[in-house]
C-alpha positions in Angstrom: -62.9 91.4 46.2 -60.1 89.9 47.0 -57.2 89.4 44.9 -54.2 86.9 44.6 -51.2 87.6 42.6 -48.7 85.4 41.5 -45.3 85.5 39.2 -46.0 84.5 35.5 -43.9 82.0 34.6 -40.6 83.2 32.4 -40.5 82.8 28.8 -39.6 79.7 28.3 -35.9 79.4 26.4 -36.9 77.9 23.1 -35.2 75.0 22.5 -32.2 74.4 20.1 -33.5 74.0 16.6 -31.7 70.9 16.4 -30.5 68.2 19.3 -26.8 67.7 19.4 -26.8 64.6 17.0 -25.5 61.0 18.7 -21.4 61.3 18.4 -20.8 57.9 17.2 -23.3 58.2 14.7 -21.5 61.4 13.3 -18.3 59.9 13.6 -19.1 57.4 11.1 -21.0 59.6 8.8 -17.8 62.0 8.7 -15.7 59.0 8.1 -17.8 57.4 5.3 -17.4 60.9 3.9 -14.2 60.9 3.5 -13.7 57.4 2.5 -16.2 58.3 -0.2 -13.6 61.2 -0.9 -10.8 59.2 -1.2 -12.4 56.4 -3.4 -14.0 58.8 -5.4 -10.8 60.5 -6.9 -9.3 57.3 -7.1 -12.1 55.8 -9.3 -11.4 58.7 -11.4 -7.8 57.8 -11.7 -6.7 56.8 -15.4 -7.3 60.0 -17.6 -4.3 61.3 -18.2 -4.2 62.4 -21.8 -7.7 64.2 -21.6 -6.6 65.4 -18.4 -3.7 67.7 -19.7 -5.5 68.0 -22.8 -8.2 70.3 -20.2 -5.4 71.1 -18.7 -4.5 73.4 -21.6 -8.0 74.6 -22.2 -8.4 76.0 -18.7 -5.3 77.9 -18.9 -6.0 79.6 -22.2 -9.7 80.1 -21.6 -8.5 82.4 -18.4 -6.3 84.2 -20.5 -9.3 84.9 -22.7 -10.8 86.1 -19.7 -8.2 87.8 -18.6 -8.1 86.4 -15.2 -4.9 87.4 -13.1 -1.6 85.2 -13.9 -1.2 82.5 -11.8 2.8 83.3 -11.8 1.9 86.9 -10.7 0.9 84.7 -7.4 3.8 82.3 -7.1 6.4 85.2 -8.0 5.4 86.7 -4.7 6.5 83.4 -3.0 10.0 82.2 -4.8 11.2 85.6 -3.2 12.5 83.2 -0.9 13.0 79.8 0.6 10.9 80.5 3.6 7.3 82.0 1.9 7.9 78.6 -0.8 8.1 76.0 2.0 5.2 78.1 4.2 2.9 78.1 1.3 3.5 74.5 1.1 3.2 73.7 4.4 0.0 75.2 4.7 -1.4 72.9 1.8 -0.4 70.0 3.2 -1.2 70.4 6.6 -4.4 72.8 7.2 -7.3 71.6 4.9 -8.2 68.5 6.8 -7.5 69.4 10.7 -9.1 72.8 9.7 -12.1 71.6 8.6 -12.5 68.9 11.0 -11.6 71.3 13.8 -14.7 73.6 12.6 -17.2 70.6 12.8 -15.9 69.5 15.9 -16.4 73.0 17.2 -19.9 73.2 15.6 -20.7 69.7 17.2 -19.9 71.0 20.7 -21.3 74.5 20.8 -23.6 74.9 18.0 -26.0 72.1 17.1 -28.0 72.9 14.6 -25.8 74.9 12.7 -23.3 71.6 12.5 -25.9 69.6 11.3 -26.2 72.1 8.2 -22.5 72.4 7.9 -22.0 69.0 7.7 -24.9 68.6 5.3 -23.5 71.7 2.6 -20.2 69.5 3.2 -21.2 66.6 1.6 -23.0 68.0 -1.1 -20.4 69.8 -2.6 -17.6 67.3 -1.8 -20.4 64.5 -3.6 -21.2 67.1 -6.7 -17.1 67.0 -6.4 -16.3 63.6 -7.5 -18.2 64.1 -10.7 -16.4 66.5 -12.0 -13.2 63.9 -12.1 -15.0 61.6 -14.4 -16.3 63.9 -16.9 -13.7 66.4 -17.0 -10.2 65.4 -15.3 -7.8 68.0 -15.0 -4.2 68.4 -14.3 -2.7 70.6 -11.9 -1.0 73.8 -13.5 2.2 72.5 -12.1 2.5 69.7 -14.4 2.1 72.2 -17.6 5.0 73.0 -19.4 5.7 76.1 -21.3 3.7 77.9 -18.1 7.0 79.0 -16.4 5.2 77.8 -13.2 7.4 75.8 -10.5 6.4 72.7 -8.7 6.9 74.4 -5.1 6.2 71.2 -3.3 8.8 68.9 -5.8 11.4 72.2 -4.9 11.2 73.5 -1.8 9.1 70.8 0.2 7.0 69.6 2.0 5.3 67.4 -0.9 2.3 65.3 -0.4 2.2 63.8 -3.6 4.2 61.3 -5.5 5.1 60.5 -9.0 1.3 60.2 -11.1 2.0 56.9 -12.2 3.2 55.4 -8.8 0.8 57.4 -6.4 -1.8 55.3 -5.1 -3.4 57.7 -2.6 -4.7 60.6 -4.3 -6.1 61.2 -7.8 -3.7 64.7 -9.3 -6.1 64.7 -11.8 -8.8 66.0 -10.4 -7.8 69.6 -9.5 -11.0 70.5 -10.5 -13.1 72.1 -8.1 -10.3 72.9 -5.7 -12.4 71.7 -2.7 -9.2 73.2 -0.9 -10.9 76.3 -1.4 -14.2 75.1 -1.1 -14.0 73.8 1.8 -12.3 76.8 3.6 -14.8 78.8 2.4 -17.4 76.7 4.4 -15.4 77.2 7.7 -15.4 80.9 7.1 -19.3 81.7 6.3 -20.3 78.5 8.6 -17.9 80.7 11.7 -19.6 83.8 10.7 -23.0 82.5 10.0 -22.6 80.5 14.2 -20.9 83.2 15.9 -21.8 86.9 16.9 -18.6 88.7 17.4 -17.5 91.9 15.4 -14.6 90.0 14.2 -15.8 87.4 12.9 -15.5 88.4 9.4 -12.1 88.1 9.9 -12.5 84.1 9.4 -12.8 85.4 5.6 -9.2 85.2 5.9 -8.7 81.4 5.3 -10.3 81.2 2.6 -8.0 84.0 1.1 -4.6 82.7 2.3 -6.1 79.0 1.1 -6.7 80.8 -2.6 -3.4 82.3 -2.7 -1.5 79.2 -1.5 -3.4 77.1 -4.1 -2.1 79.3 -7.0 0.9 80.0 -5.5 2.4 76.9 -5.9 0.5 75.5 -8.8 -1.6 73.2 -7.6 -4.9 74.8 -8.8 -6.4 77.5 -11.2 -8.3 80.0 -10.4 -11.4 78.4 -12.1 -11.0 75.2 -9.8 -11.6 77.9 -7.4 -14.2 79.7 -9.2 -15.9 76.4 -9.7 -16.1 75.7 -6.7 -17.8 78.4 -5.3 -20.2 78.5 -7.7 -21.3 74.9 -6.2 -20.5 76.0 -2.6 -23.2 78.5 -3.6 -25.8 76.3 -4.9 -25.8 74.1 -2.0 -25.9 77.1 0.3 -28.9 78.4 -1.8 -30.6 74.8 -1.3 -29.5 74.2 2.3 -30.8 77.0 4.4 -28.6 77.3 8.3 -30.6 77.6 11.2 -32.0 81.1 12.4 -29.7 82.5 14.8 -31.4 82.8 17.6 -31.9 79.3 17.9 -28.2 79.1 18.2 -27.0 82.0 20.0 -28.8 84.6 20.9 -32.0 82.4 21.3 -30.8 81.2 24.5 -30.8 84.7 26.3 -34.6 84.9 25.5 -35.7 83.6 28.8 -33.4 85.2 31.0 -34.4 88.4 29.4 -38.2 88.1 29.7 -40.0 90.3 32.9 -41.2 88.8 35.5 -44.2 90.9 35.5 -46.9 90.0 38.5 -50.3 89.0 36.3 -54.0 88.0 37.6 -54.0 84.6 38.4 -57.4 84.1 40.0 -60.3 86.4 42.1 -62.5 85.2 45.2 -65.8 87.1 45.9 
């Protein structure tokens, strides 16, 4: 009998779970997103007395809960000029490029775990604008009796105006705090797309975003607290892609033997 032997072909490398998604297609859906963003808070514009009227009930329902002070936070940063204008800095200047940055990176490397960032993006920032109409709340740092200082009004940078006479963003609709939201997406999206032992350490945007939040009054901790919870039900609804279709998938066929197999007999 003889025999004839042949290489089996490699494993093939599955495929990514999801193609790369056309770019100008994606450019406008992030756009229309935060358009939608934008015109959402300022639809919601308009509620000022109910809005420090919650104002108030926030801050003594987490004293009922006995929540940490928000002073204990922005103590730590009046020690001096520098922290103060940091903390600020960081407010104003981190929660868009950040985020954009991280879809951007997503978009390039890893597919199909953009398309599911992207997607737990717009749910919460969409579940967001509601809360504006049926509950508007002002920022801690336009309660009195608080001891809490306006950091941004003090020590700079601000990004906001006087209420009455600014027309680009709604200050009251602190609640959620999609400034922490949102970080908190770019730290478990990182974490959930990447393999390295370190990449845990992305946990530490979120953190620093919380403490600067507080810090200089611009949020409670339930705006953060609320908006995890909702981070958390979109994440619980919008499942990310297996891993190894984004990263270790594509070592699969590189990996697989080359084993010589029986690929046909002549007698």
């Amino acid at each position: 009998m003889n025999a004839r032997t042949e290489p089996a072909e490699a494993a093939a490398e599955p495929p990514d779970a999801t193609a790369r998604p056309a770019l100008i297609r994606e450019l406008l859906l992030v756009a229309g997103l935060f358009l939608v963003y934008k015109l959402g808070r300022q639809l919601a514009t308009g509620h000022t007395a109910n809005a420090y009227r919650n104002a108030h009930r926030v801050w003594d329902l987490e004293r009922a809960l006995h929540l940490p002070h928000e002073n204990a936070v922005q103590s730590a940063l009046l020690h001096g000029d520098t922290f103060a204008h940091l903390a600020n800095t960081y407010y104003a200047t981190v929660h868009f490029p950040a985020t954009l940055a991280f879809l951007v990176w997503l978009y390039l490397r890893r597919p199909a775990h953009y398309v599911w960032a992207r997607r737990v993006l717009a749910a919460v920032t969409t579940a967001a604008l509601v809360l504006p109409f049926t509950f508007p709340l002002a920022p801690p740092r336009m309660l009195t009796g608080t001891g809490l200082v306006d950091t941004a009004r003090v020590y700079g940078p601000d990004v906001y105006g006087p209420p009455s006479s600014d027309h680009l963003s709604n200050q009251f609709a602190a609640m959620p705090s999609l400034h922490f939201g949102w970080a908190l997406m770019v730290a478990i999206g990182l974490i959930a797309a990447t393999r390295s032992r370190w990449r845990r350490l992305w946990l530490l945007h979120p953190l620093i975003t919380l403490l600067v939040i507080v810090g200089t009054a611009n949020h409670y901790w339930l705006d953060a607290i609320v908006a995890t919870a909702m981070l958390g039900i979109a994440l619980a609804v919008i499942h990310p892609p297996h891993r190894t279709a984004g990263t270790a998938g594509h070592n699969v066929g590189r990996l697989a033997p080359r084993e010589p197999v029986l690929a046909g007999a002549g007698r």
